[in-house]
N, C-alpha and C positions, 0 to 999 in steps of 0.2 A: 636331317636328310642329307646324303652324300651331295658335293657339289658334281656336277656332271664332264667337267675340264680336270676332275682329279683322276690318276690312273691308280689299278692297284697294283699291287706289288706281292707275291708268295713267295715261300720260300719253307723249306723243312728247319725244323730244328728238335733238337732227341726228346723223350721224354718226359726228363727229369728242369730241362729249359722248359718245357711247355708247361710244367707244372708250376715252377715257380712264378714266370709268367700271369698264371691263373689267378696269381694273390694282388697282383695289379688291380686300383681301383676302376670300378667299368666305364669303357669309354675312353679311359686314357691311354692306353696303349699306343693306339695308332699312333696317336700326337707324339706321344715319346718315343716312338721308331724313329719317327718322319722325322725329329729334331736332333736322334741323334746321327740319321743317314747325312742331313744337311751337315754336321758340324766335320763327319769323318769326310766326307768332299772338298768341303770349304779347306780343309788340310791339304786335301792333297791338288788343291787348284793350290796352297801358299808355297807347300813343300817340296810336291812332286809325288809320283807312285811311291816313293820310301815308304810311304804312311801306309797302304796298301800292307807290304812286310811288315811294320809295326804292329798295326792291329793282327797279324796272321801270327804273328811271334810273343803278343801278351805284353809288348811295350805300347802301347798306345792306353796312357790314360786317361778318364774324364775326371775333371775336377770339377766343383763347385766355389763360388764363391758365398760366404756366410756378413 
């Protein structure tokens, strides 16, 4: 059940995104939006807007650690 303090959020995206998308296990999606919205903020609260142009330019990457 959704908690009732959470907002949602839409947005488009093409296609061929929606499709790949689709192959996501169900249910996890949102979690993985919402973690990676947090992480791309949390940047630009350390770094500034830069990160904004980063991610719009193909330089902002997510790493893992193993």
């Amino acid at each position: 059940m959704s908690n009732p303090e959470m907002k949602r959020m839409n947005f488009e995206v093409s296609p061929e995104l929606a499709e790949r998308a689709a192959q996501m296990p169900y249910g996890i999606k949102s979690h993985v939006l919402r973690i990676i919205l947090e992480r791309v903020l949390d940047s630009v609260e350390q770094k500034g807007t830069l990160v904004y142009g980063a991610v719009l330019d193909g330089n902002f990457r997510i790493e893992f650690k193993t």
